[in-house]
Backbone as CSV, one residue per row, in Angstrom:
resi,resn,N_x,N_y,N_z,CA_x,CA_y,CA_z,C_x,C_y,C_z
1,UNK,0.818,-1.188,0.000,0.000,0.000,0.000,0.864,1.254,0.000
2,UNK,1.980,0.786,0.752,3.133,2.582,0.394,2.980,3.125,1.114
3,UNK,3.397,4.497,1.348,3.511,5.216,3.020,1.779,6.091,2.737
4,UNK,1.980,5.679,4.058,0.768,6.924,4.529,0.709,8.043,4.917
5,UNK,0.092,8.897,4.926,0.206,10.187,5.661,-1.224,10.665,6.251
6,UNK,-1.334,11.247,7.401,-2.494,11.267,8.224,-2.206,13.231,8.189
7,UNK,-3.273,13.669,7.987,-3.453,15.179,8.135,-4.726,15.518,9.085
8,UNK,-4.757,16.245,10.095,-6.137,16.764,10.790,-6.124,17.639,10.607
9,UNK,-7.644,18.535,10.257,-7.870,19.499,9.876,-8.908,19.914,10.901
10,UNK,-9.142,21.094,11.073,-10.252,21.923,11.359,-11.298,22.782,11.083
11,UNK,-12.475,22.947,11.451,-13.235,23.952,10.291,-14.314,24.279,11.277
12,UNK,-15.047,25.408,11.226,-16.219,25.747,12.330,-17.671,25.582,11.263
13,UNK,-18.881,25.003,12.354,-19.878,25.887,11.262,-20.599,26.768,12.065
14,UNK,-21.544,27.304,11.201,-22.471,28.261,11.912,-22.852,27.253,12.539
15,UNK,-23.147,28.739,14.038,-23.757,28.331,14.986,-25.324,28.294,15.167
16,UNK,-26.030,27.164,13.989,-27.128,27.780,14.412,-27.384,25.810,14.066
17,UNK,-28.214,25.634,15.097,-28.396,23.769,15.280,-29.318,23.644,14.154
18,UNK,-30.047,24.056,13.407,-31.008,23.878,12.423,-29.976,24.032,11.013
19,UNK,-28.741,24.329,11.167,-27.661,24.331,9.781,-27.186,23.368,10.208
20,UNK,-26.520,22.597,11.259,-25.784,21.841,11.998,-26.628,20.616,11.306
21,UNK,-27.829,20.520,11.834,-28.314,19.699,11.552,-28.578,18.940,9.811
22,UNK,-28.953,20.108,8.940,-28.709,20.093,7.897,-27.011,19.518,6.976
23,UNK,-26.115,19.923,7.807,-25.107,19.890,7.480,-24.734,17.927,7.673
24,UNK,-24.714,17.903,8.849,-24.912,16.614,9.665,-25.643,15.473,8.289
25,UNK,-26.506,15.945,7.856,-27.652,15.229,7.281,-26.931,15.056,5.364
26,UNK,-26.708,16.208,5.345,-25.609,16.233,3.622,-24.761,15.502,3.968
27,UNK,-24.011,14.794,5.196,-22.895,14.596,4.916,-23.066,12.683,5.393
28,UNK,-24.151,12.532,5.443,-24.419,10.879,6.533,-24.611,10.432,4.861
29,UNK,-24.556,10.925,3.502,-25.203,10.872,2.145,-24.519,11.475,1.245
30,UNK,-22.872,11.361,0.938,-22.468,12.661,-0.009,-22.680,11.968,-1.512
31,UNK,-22.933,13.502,-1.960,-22.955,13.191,-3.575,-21.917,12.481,-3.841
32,UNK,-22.289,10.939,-5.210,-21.310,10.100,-5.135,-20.326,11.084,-5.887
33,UNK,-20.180,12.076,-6.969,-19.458,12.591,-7.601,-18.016,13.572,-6.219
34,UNK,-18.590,13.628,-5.048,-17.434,14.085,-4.272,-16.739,12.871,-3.304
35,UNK,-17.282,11.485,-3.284,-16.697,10.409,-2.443,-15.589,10.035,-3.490
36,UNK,-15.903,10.170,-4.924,-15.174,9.762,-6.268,-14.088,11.259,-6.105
37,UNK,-14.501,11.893,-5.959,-12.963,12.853,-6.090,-12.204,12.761,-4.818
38,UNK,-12.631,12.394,-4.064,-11.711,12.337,-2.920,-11.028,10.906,-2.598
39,UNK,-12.018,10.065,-3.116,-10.848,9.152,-3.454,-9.926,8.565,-4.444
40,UNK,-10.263,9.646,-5.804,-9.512,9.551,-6.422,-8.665,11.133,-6.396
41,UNK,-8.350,11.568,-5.635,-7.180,12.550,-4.759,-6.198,11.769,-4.526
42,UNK,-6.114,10.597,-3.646,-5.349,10.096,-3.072,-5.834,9.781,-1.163
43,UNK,-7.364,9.711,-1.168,-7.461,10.234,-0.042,-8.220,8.783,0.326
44,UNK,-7.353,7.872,1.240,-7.594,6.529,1.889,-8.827,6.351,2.736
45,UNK,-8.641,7.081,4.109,-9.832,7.434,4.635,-10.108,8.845,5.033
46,UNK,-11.020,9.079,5.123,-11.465,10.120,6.233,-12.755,10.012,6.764
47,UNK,-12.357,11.198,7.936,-13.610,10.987,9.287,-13.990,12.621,9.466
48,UNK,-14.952,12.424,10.116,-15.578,13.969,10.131,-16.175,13.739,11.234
49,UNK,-15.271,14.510,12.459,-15.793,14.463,13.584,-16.152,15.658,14.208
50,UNK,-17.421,16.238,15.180,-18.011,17.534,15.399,-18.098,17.117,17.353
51,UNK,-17.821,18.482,17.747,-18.340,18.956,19.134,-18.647,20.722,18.751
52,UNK,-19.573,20.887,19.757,-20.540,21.771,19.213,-20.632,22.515,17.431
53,UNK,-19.834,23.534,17.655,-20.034,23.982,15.854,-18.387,23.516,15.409
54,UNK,-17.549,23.281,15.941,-15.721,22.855,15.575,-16.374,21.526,14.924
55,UNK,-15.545,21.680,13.578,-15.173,20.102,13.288,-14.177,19.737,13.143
56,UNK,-13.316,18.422,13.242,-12.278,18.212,13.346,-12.465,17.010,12.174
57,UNK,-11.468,17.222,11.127,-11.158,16.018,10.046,-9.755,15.063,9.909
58,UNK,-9.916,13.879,9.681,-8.927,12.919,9.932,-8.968,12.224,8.425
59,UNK,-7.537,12.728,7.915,-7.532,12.350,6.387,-6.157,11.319,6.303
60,UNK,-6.456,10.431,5.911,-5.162,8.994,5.467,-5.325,9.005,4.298
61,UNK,-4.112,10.165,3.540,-3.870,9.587,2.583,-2.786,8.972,2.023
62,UNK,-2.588,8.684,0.230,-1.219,7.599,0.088,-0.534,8.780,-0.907
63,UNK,0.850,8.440,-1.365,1.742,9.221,-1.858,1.271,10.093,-2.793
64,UNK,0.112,9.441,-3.663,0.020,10.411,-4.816,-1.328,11.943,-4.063
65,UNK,-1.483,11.691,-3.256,-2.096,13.177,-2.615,-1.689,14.329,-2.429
66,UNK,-1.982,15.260,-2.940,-1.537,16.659,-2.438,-2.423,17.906,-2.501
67,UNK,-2.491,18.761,-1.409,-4.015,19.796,-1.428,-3.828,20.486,-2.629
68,UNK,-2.890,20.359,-3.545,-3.028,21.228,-4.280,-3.394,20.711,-5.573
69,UNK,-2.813,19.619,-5.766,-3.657,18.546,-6.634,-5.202,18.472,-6.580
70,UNK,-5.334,18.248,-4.878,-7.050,18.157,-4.936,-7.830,19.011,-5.436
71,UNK,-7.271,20.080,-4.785,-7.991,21.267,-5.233,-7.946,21.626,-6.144
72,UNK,-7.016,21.998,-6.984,-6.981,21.596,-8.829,-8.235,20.781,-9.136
73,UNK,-8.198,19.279,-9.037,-8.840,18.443,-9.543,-10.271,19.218,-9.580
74,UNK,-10.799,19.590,-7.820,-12.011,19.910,-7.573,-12.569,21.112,-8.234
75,UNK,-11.281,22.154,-8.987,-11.769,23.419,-9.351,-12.033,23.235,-10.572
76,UNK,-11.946,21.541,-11.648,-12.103,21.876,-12.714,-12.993,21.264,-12.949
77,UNK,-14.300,20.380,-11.810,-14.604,19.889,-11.568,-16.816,20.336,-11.652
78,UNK,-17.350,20.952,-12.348,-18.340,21.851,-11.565,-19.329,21.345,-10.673
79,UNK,-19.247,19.981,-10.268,-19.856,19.541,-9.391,-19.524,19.653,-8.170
80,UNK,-18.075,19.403,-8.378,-17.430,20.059,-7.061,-17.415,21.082,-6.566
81,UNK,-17.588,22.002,-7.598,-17.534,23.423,-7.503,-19.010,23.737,-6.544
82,UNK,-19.889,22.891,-7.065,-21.084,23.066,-6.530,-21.173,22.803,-5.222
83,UNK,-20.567,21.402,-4.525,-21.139,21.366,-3.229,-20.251,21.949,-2.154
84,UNK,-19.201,22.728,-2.870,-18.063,23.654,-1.969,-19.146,24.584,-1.730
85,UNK,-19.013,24.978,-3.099,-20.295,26.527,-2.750,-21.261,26.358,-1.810
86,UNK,-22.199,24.885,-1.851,-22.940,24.876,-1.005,-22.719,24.724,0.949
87,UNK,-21.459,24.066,0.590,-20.648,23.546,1.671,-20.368,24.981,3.003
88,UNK,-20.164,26.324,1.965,-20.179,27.543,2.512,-20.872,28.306,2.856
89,UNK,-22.329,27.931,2.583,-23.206,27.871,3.727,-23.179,27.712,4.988
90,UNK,-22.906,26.643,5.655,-23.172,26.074,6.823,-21.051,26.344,7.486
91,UNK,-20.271,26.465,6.713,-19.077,26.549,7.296,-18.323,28.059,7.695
92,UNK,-17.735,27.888,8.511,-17.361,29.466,9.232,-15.068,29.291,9.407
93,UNK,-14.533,29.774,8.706,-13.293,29.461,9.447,-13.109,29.690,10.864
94,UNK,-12.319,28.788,11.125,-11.658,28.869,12.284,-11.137,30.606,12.908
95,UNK,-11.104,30.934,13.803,-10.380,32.366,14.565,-9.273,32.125,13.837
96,UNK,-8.563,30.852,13.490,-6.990,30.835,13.285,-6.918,30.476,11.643
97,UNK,-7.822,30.579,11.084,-7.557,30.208,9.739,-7.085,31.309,8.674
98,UNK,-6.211,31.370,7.886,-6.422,32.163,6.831,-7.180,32.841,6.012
99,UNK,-7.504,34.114,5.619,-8.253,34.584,4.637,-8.636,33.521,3.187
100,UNK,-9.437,33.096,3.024,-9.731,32.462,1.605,-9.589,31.095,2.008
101,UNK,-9.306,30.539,3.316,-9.382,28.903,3.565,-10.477,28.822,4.093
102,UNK,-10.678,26.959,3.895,-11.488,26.722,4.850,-10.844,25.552,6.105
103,UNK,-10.724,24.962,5.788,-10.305,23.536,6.851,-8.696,24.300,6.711
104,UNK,-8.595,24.093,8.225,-6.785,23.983,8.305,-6.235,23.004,8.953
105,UNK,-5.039,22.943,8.810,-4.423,22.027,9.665,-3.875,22.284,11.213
106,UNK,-3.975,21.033,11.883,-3.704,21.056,12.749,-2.460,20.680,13.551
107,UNK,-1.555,21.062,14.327,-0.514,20.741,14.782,-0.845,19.535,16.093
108,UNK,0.170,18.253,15.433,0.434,17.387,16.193,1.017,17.708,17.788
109,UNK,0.927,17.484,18.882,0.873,17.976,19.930,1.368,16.564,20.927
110,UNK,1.389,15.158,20.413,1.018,14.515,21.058,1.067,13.272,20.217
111,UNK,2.114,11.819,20.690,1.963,11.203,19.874,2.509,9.512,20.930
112,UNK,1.136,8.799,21.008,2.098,8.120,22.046,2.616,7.011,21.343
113,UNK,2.588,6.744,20.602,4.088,5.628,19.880,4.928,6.664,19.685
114,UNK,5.540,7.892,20.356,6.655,8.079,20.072,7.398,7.963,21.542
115,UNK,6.424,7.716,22.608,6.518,7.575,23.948,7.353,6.284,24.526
């Protein structure tokens, strides 16, 4: 399978439980055209985990991945294009994110097989 690489990301949404919920509900069901770009990214697994409006994402992917590839792929993509757009609805950056991002990464802090 070749090396792996694990990335966590972060992302807020609005705070309002009736988007949450909505959001929650797009995502228990994604359009097959974005499970197909993300795993043909390079992207092994991922998880999408939420406490209150923070979400936290857990991405395994294999060598041929890179955000900039993806995002390429996804911008030439207009379906993709579509459920980003829609996606920005319900999503808020982080206090710590960059202008024009959405999900960032997160710094490892903590690793106990290195213990």
């Amino acid at each position: 399978m070749g090396v792996i690489t694990r990335y966590c990301q972060a992302l807020d949404l609005v705070d309002d439980p009736a988007f949450i919920t909505e959001y929650e509900a797009m995502h228990k069901k994604i359009w097959p055209e974005v499970a197909q770009h993300i795993r043909e990214s390079g992207v092994i697994d991922m998880q999408i985990w939420r406490i209150g409006n923070r979400l936290f994402m857990i991405m395994d992917v294999n060598s041929q991945f890179s955000f900039a590839r993806s995002e390429q792929m996804a911008a030439d993509n207009p379906i993709l294009t579509q459920w980003e757009e829609q996606m920005w609805k319900y999503q808020l950056p982080t206090p710590w994110t960059p202008r024009g991002q959405k999900w960032v990464p997160m710094q490892k802090i903590f690793d106990l097989n290195t213990q």
